[in-house]
C-alpha positions in Angstrom: -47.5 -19.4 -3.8 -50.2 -18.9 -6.5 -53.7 -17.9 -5.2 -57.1 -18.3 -6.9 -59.2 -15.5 -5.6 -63.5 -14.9 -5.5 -65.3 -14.3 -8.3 -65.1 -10.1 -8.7 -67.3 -8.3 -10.7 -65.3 -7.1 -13.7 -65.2 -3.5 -15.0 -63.8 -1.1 -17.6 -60.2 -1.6 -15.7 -60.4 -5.1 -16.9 -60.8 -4.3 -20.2 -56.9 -5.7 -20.8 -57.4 -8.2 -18.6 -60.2 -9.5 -20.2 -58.5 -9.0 -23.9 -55.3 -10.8 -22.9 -57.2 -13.8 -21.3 -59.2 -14.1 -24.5 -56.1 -13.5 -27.2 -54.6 -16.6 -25.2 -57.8 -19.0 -25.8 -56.8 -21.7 -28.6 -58.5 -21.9 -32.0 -61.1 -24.7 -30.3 -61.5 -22.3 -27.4 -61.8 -19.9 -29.0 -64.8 -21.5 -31.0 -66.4 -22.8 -28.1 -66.7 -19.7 -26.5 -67.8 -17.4 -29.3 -69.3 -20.5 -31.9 -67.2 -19.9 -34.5 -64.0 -19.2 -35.8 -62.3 -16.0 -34.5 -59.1 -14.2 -35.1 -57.1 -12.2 -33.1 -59.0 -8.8 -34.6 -62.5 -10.0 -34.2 -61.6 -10.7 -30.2 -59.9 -7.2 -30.3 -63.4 -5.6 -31.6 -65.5 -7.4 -29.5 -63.8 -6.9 -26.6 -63.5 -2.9 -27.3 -66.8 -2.9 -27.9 -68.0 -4.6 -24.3 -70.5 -2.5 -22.3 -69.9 -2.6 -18.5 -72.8 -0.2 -17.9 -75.2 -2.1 -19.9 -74.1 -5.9 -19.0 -72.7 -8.0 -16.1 -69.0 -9.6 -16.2 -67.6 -11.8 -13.8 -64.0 -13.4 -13.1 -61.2 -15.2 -11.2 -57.7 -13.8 -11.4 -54.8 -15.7 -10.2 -52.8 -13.8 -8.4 -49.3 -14.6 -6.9 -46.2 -12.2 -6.2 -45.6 -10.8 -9.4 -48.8 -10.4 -11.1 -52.5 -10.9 -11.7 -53.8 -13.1 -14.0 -57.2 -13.3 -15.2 -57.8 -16.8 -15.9 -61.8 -17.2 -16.2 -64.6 -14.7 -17.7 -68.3 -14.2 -17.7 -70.5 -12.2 -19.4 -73.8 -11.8 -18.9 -75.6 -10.2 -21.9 -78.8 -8.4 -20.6 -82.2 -7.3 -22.3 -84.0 -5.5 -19.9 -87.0 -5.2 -22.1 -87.3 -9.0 -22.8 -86.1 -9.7 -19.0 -83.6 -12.2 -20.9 -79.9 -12.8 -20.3 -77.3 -14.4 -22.3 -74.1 -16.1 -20.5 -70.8 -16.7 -22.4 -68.4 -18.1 -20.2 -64.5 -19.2 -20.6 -61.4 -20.3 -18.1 -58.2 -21.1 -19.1 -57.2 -24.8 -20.2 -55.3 -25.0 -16.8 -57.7 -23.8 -14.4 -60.9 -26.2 -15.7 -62.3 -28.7 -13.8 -61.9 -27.0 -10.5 -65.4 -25.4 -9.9 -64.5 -22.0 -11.6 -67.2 -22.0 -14.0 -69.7 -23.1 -11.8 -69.2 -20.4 -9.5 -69.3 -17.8 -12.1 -72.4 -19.5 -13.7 -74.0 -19.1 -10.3 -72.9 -15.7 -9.0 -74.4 -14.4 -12.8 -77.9 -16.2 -12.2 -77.8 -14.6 -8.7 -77.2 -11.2 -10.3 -79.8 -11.8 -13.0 -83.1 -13.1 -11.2 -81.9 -10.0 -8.5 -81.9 -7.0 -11.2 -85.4 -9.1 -12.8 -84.6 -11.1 -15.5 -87.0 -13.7 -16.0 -84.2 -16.5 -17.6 -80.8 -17.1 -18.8 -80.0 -18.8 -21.7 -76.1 -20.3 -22.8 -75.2 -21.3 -26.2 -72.5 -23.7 -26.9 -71.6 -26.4 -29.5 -72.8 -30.0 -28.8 -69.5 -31.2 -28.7 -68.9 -28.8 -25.8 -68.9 -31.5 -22.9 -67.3 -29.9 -20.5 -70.5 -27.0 -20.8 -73.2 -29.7 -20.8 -71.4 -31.2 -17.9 -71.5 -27.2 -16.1 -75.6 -26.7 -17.4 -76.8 -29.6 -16.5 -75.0 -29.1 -12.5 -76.6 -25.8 -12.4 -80.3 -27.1 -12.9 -80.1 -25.7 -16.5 -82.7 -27.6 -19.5 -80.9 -28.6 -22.6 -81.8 -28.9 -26.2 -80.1 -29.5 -29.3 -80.9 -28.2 -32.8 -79.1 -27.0 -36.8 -76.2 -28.0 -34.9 -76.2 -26.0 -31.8 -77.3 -26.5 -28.0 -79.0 -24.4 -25.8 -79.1 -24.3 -21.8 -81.7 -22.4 -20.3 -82.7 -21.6 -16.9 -86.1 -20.1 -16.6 -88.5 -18.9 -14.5 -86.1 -16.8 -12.2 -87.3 -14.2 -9.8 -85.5 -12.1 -6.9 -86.5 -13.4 -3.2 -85.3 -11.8 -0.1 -82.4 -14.9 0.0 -81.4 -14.2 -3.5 -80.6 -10.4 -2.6 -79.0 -11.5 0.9 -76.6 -13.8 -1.1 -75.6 -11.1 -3.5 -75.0 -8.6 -0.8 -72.9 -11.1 0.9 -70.6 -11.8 -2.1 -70.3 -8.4 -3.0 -69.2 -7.2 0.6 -67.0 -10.9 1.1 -65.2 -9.7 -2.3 -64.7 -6.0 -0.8 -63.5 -7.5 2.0 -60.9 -9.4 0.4 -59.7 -6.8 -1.5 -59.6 -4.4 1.3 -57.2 -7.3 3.5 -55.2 -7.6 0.7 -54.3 -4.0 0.0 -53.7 -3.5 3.8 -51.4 -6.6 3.7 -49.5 -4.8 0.7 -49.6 -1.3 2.0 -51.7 0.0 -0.9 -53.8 2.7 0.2 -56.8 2.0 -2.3 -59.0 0.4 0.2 -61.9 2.4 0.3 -61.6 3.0 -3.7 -62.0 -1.4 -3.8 -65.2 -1.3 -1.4 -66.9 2.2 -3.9 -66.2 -0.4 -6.9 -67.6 -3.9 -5.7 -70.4 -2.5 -3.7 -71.3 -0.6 -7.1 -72.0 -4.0 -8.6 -75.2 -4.5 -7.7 
């Protein structure tokens, strides 16, 4: 029976991952998540160019007997300098409406008022319901203008809760991971713990 796992950090091994679940985004997808038009070759470029040392990425795979399936993906663009982050977020036409976005959205704001960010901003087109519907949920302010929307969420800062929720995703992940490799017989247990407790 299919399974939709945590929100994992993602990493340079989901580089694939991440390419195939964005080749298999529609043309309106596809321009919802990027704002504009984009061809296969422009998601194969941007998607070799992604730096996992300098930004966050978040997603859910699916997983079931056969394979993994990444079916949602965050990234969270970071300035350090301007303590400013930039979401772009996008889940698979069969896995929305079920709270996937959300919990990415709020596992990335975690992460970002943690490492100092002072906000998060989200671009999206205003015909981009579904997004408002997510911004507005997660306490974000909206604005429209020359035909695009923003979503901000400003004013973070890290608090001792803030960095005892983190820890406690990043360890219930680990945890996850390390049950299911023992379940399978895998032997890369203590590899999965070095690689989520590395994510913050």
């Amino acid at each position: 029976m299919a399974n939709i796992a945590l929100v994992i950090p993602l990493g340079p091994r989901d580089r694939g991952s991440i390419l195939e679940h964005l080749l298999a985004l529609n043309t309106e997808d596809r321009g919802m998540r990027f704002g504009q038009s984009v061809d296969d070759q422009a998601i194969e470029r941007y998607v070799a160019q992604l730096d996992f040392a300098r930004d966050a990425f978040y997603g859910v795979y699916q997983r079931n007997a056969e394979k993994e399936t990444l079916v949602a993906c965050l990234q969270l663009a970071i300035d350090r300098h301007a303590k400013h982050g930039e979401i772009g977020v996008s889940v698979d036409a069969a896995f929305r409406r079920k709270g996937i976005a959300g919990r990415m959205l709020e596992r990335a704001t975690l992460h970002a008022s943690n490492i100092g960010l002072s906000e998060v901003v989200m671009y999206f087109m205003p015909y981009n319901s579904g997004l408002i519907e997510l911004a507005k949920r997660c306490g974000m302010s909206l604005s429209v203008g020359n035909g695009e929307g923003i979503a901000r969420l400003a004013n973070l800062r890290p608090t001792p809760a803030s960095v005892a929720n983190e820890l406690a995703e990043v360890w219930g992940v680990a945890a996850d991971a390390v049950i299911r490799d023992a379940a399978s017989g895998l032997v890369e247990s203590t590899q999965n713990l070095r690689r989520y407790a590395n994510a913050i």
